[in-house]
Structure formats: structure tokens, C-alpha cells
N, C-alpha and C positions, 0 to 999 in steps of 0.2 A: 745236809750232812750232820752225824751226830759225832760229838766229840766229845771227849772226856778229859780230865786233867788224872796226874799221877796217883793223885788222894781216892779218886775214884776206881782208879782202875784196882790199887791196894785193898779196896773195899769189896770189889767183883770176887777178887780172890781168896780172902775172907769168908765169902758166903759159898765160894767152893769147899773151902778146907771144913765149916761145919756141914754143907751136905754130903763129904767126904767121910766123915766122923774125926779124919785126924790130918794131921801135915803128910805126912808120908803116905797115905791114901791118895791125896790130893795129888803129889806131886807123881805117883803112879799114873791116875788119870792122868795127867797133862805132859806124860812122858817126860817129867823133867828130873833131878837129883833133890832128895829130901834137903842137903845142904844145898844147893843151888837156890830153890823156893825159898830155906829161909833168910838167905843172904837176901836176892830181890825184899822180901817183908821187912827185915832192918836194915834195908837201907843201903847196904854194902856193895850191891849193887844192881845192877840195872834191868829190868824184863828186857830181853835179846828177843830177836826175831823168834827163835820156836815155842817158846813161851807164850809172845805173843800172837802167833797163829793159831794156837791152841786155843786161846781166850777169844779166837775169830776179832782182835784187832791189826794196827800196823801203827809203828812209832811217824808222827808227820811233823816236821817242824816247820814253825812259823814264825815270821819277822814282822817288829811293829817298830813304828816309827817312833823314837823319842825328840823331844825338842821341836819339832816341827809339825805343820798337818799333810795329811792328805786328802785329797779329794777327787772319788772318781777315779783314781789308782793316776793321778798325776801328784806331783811334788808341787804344794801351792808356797811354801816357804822353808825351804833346808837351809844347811850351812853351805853348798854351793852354789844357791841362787839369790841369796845375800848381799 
């Protein structure tokens, strides 16, 4: 499986808006709002699901362990096996 972090994805969209020629080109192809694209690009806010289906991704969130390991997707030491 390929994944990408947020910096990447900002970068995907980038190389659309110069194969676009301009933002508002871009955000025509991706069926989305000229102000909408450039809120997601500074930051303001978040690529939403039709944005991101257009880019043929999906947002997936992932949880990792602090303070403790795992191994084998068992808990070898947490704070409630302490």
C-alpha cells in the first residue's frame, strides 16, 4: 500500500495547478471552488473527501504507540500491563 503524508499530497496539487496553467483552472478540473483550493493550499483548511477523490486518494488515520512497544500487534509493555 502506498501512502503519502500531507506535504506530499500539497505537492501532487501543485503539479496540478502548473499543468492547469493557473489555481482556478485547477480547481475547475477538480470540481472544487478557486477559494476552497486555496484555503486547503494555506493551510485553512483540510482536503475533504471530494477533493480527495478527485486526487483518486482517501484520508486514513493511523495510531502508533507512544511510551511503550509493540510487537506482532500485541502490547509487550503499556501502562496497563505494568
Amino acid at each position: 500500500m502506498n501512502t503519502i503524508d500531507k506535504s506530499n499530497l500539497l505537492a501532487e496539487l501543485y503539479c496540478i495547478i502548473a499543468d492547469a496553467g493557473n489555481q482556478a483552472n485547477a480547481a475547475k478540473k477538480l470540481s472544487i471552488s478557486p477559494s476552497y483550493l486555496c484555503d486547503v493550499l494555506s493551510g485553512k483548511r483540510e482536503p475533504g473527501k471530494k477533493l480527495l477523490l478527485a486526487l483518486k486518494f482517501k484520508r486514513v488515520i493511523t495510531y502508533e504507540p507512544i511510551g511503550y512497544t509493540m510487537r506482532g500487534g500485541a502490547v509487550v509493555s503499556s501502562p496497563l500491563t505494568e
